[in-house]
C-alpha positions as CSV (number, residue, x, y, z in Angstrom):
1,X,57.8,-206.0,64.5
2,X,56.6,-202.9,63.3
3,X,53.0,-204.2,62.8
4,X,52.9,-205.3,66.6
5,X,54.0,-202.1,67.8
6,X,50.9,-200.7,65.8
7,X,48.2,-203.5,67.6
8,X,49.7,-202.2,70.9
9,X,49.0,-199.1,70.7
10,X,45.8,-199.2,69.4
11,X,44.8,-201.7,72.0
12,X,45.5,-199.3,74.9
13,X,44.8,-195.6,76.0
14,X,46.6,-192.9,74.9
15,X,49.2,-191.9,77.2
16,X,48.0,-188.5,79.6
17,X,44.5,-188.9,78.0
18,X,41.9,-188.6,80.7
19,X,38.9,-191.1,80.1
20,X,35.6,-189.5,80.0
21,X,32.5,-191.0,81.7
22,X,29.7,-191.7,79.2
23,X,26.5,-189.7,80.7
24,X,23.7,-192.1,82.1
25,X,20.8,-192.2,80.4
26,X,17.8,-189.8,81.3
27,X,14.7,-192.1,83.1
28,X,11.7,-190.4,82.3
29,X,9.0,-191.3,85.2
30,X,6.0,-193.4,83.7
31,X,2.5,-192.0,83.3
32,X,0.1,-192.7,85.7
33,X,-3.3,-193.5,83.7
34,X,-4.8,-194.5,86.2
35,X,-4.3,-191.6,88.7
36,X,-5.9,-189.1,85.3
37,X,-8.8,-191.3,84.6
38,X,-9.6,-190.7,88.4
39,X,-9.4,-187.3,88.2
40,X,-11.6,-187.0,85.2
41,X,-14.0,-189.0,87.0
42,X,-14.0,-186.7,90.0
43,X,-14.6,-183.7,87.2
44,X,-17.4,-185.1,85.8
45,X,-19.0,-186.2,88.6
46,X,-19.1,-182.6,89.7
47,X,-20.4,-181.1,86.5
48,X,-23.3,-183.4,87.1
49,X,-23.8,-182.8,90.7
50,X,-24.0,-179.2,90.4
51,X,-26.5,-180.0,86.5
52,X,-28.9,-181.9,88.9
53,X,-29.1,-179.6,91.8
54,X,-29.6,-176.9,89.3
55,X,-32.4,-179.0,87.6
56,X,-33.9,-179.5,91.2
57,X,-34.3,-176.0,92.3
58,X,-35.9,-175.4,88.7
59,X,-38.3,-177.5,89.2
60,X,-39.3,-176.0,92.6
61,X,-39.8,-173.1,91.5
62,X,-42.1,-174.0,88.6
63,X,-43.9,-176.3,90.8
64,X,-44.2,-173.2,93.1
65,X,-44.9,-170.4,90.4
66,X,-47.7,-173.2,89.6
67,X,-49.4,-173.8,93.2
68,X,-48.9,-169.9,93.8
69,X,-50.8,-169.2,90.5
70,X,-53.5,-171.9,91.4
71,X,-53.9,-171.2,95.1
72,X,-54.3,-167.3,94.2
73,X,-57.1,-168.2,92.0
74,X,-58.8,-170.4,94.6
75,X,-58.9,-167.2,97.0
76,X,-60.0,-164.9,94.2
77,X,-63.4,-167.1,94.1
78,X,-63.8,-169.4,96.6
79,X,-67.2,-168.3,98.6
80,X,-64.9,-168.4,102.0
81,X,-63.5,-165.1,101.4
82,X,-66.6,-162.8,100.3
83,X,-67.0,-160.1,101.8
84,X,-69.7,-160.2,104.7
85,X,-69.0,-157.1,106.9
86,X,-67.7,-153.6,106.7
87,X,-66.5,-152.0,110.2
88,X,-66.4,-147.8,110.0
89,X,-65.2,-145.9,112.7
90,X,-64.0,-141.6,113.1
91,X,-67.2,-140.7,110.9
92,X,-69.5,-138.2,112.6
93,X,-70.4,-135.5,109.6
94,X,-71.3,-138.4,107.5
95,X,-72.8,-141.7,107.6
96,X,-71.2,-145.2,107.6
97,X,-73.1,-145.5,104.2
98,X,-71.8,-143.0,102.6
99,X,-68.1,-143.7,103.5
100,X,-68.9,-147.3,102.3
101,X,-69.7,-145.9,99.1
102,X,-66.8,-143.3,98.9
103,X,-64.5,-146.2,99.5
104,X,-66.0,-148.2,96.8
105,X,-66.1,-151.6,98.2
106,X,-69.0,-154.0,98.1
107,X,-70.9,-156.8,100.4
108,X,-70.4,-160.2,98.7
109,X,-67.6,-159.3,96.8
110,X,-64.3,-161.1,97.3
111,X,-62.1,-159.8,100.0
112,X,-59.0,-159.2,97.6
113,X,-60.3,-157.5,95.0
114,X,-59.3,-154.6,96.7
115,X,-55.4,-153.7,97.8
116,X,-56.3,-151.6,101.3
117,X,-54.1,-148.9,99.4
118,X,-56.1,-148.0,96.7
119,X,-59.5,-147.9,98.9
120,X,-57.7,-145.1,101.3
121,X,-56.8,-143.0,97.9
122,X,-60.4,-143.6,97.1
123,X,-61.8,-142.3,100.5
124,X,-59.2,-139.1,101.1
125,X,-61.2,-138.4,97.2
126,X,-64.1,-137.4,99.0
127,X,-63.8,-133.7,100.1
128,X,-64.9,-134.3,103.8
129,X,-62.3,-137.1,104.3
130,X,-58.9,-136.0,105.7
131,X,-57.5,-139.0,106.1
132,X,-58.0,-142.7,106.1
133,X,-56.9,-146.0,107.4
134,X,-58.2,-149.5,105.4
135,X,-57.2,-152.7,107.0
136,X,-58.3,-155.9,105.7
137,X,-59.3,-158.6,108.2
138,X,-59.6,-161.9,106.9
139,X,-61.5,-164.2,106.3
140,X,-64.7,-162.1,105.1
141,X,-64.2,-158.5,106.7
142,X,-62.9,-154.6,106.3
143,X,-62.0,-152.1,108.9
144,X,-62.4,-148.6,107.8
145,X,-60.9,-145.5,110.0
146,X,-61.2,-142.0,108.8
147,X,-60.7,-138.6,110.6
148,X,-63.1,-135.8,108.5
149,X,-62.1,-132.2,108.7
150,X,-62.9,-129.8,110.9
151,X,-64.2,-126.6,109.4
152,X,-62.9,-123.8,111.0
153,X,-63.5,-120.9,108.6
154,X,-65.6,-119.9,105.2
155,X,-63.1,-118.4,102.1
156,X,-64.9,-115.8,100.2
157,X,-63.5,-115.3,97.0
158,X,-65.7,-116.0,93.7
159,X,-67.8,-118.6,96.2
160,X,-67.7,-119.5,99.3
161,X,-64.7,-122.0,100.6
162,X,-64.6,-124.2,103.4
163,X,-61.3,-124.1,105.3
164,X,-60.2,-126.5,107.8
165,X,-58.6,-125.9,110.9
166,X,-55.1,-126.6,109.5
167,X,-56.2,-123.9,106.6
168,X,-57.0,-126.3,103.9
169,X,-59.4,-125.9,101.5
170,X,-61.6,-128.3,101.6
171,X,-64.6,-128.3,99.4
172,X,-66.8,-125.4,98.3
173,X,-70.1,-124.7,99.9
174,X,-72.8,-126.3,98.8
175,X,-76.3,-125.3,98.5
176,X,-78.3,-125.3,101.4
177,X,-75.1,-125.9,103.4
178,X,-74.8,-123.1,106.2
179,X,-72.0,-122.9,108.7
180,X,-71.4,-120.2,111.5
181,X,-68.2,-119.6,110.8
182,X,-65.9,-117.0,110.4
183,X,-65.0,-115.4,106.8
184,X,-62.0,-114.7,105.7
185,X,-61.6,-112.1,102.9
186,X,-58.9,-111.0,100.9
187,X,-58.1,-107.4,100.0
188,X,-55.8,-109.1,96.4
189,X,-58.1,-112.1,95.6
190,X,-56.7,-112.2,92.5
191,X,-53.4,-113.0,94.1
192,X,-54.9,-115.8,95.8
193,X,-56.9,-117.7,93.7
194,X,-53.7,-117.4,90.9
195,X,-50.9,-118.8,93.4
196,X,-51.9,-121.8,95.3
197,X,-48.4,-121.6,97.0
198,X,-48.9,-117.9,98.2
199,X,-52.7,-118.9,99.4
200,X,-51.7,-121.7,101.1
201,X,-49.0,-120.0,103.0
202,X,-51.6,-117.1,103.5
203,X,-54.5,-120.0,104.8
204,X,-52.2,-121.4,107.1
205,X,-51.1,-118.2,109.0
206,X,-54.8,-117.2,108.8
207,X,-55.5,-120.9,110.9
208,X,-52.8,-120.2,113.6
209,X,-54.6,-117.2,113.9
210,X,-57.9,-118.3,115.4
211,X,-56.0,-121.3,117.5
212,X,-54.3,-118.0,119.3
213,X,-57.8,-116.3,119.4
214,X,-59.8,-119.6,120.5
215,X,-56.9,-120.3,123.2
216,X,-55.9,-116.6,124.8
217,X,-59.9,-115.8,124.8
218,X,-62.5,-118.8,123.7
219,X,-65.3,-116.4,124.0
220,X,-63.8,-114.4,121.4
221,X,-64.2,-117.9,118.7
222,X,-68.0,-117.6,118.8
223,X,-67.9,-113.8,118.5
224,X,-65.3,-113.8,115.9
225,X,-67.2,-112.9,112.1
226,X,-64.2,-111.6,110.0
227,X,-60.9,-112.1,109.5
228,X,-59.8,-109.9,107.0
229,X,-56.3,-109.6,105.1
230,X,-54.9,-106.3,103.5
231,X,-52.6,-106.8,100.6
232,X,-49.1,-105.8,103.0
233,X,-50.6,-109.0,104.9
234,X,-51.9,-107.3,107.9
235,X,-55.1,-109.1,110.0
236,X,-57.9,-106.9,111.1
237,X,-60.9,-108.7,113.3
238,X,-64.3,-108.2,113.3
239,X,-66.2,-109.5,116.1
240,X,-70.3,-109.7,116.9
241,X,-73.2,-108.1,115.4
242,X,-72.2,-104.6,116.1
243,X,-69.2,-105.2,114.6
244,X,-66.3,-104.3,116.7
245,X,-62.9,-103.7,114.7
246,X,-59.3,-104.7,116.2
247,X,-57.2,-104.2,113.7
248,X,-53.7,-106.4,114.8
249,X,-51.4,-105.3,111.7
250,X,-48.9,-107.9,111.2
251,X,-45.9,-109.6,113.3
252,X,-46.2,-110.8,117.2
253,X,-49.9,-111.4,116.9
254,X,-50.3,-113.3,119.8
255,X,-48.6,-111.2,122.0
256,X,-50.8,-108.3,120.6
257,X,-54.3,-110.7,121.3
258,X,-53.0,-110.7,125.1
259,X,-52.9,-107.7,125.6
260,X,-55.9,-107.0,123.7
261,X,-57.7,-108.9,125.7
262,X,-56.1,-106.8,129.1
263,X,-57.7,-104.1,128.2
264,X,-61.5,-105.6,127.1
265,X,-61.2,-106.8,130.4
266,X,-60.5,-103.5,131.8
267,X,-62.8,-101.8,129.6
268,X,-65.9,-104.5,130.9
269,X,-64.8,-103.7,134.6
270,X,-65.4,-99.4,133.5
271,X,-68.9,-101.0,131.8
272,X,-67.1,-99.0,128.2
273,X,-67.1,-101.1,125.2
274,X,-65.3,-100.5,122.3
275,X,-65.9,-99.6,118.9
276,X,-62.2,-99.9,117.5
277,X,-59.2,-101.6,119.0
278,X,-55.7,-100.3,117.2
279,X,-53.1,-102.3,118.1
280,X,-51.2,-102.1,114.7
281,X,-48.3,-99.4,115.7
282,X,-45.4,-100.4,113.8
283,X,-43.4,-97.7,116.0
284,X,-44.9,-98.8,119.2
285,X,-46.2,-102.4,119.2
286,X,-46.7,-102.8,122.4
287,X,-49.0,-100.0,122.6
288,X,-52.7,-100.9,122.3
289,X,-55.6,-97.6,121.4
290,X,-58.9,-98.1,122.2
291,X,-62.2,-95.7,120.8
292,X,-65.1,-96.2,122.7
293,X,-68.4,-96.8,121.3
């Protein structure tokens, strides 16, 4: 009896024992192979897309590094692009032949042999060539333009200087050269010939100078022999054989010209002429003195 009592109770539950639920087992989803393979074929594809494109446009540039190279050759030589004709135009002072030669280019030669750049340096070389313009007209032909300068005045330092009418300096006379011109001399020429900065600024003062005497009396231009500057930068004018002196000073020299020229024209109405003209009264500088001759 005792021994069934024991089967019994192993065979059943515990009394006030809850019964636990075993925990399902985890389902891991399956790998798709198929979907990864497809992916690394989409990869790969790419890569060699992009390779072959890159391969492509390597090619074409090669291929055109090539043709450029060959084709620039063929127009370096080929007889179609000599040179048959060279146009010059804004010479007067000298002659189409010699700005051929300044520019340095050649009939029969090929047309590129010579960048338009490097023939204008060549021509504003030449000391009467201000500026210049070089335009290269294919198949066979070159356009020069060039504007010369104008002289306006001589410099007399150790030589004689030509000096244009923006008051550059130009080119030094030559022998045999001869210009009716003005001179311009210098009271410190040492000053000048040591400081290109101060003659320049001096040259260009000097220039708008004679425009104001060319334009408030043009007679006065082919009269005009001196223009000469003290070392406090005062102008005094010589004009005409007899050498009549207005000495303008410095500051408001246009305003002093016009009047200036008031009282010539007074003085010609009076049949006077004068031997000095002051008009360089710091104190009154509207005040013009005349001495008669």
């Amino acid at each position: 009896m005792k021994r069934k009592k024991h089967i019994e109770a192993s065979e059943g539950p515990p009394k006030n024992e809850r019964i636990a639920r075993k925990p399902e087992p985890e389902v891991t989803a399956p790998v798709e192979r198929g979907a990864r393979f497809s992916r690394f074929k989409a990869s790969f594809a790419r890569v060699v897309t992009v390779t072959l494109k890159l391969a492509v446009v390597a090619a074409i540039v090669a291929c055109a590094g090539f043709l450029g190279h060959a084709l620039e050759g063929f127009v370096r030589t080929s007889p179609a692009f000599a040179l048959e004709a060279i146009a010059v135009t804004g010479h007067s002072r000298l002659t189409e032949q010699e700005v051929v030669e300044a520019s340095g280019i050649t009939l029969g030669e090929n047309v590129f042999r010579w960048p338009p750049e490097e023939v204008e340096a060549k021509l504003v070389a030449h000391p009467w060539i201000a500026r210049a313009s070089v335009r290269r007209k294919l198949p066979s032909r070159f356009e020069i333009e060039i504007r010369e300068h104008a002289p306006r005045a001589l410099l007399a330092l150790d030589s004689l200087y030509l000096v244009s009418r923006e008051g550059v300096v130009f080119k030094e006379l030559g022998a045999g050269e001869t210009f009716d011109l003005p001179v311009i001399t210098v009271a410190d020429e040492a000053a000048i010939r040591s400081s290109r900065e101060q003659r320049a600024a001096l040259l260009t003062e000097v220039a708008a100078l004679l425009r104001d005497v060319e334009a408030i009396e043009p007679r006065w231009a082919s009269l005009l022999s001196e223009v000469h500057v003290h070392t406090d930068g005062a102008f005094t004018l010589r004009f005409g054989e007899d050498g009549t002196e207005v000495r303008l000073g410095k500051g408001d020299l246009e305003g002093k010209l016009t009047r200036i020229r008031r009282v010539f024209e007074r003085l010609e109405q009076a049949g006077l002429e004068a031997a000095r003209v002051f008009a360089d009264n710091e104190r009154r500088p509207d005040r013009v003195t005349v001495e008669i001759r």
